[in-house]
N, C-alpha and C positions, 0 to 999 in steps of 0.2 A: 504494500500500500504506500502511495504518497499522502505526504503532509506538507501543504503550503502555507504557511501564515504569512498575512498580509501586513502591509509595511506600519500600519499601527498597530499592531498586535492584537489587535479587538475581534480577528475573524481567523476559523482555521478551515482548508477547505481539503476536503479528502478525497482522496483520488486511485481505485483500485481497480485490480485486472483484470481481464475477462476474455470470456473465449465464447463464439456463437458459433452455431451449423446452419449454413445454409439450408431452407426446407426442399432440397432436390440432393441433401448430402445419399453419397451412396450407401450407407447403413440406416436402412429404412425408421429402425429403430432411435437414433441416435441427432435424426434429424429435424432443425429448426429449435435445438436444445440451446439456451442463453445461461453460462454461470458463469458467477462472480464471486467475488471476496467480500464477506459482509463484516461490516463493523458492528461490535457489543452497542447496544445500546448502554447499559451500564459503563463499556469504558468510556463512552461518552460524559456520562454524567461523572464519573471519576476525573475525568480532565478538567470537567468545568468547578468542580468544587475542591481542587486541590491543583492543580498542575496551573489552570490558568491565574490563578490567585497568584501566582510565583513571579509572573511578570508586568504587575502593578503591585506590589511592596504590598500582597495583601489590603486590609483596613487600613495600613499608613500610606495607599497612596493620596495623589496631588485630586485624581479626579474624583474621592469620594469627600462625598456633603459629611460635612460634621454639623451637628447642632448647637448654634449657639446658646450659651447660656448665660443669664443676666444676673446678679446677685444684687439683693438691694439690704 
């Protein structure tokens, strides 16, 4: 499988291999058959709550909202 992340690091696009038959392949059986490589849904969700948090300094990064707080 490929993995491209985009130059802000906000997007990753995945990119895997594959193999089709033609539906006139000469193994009657075998023919007009389409596979690929499938990604985990779960590693998916593994990347987004751990792995992509790595490259925004987590909660200390620049782009996350902090709430102000006013003390009187």
């Amino acid at each position: 499988m490929k993995y491209k992340t985009s130059d802000d690091k906000k997007t990753v696009t995945v990119q895997s291999p594959m193999m089709r038959t033609p539906t006139d392949y000469f193994i009657g059986s075998a023919a007009g058959f389409h596979y690929c490589k499938v990604l985990s849904p779960f590693r998916v969700l593994e990347w987004m709550y751990t792995d992509s948090l790595l490259e925004f300094n987590g909660l200390n990064s620049s782009n996350s909202v902090e709430p102000e707080v006013f003390l009187q």
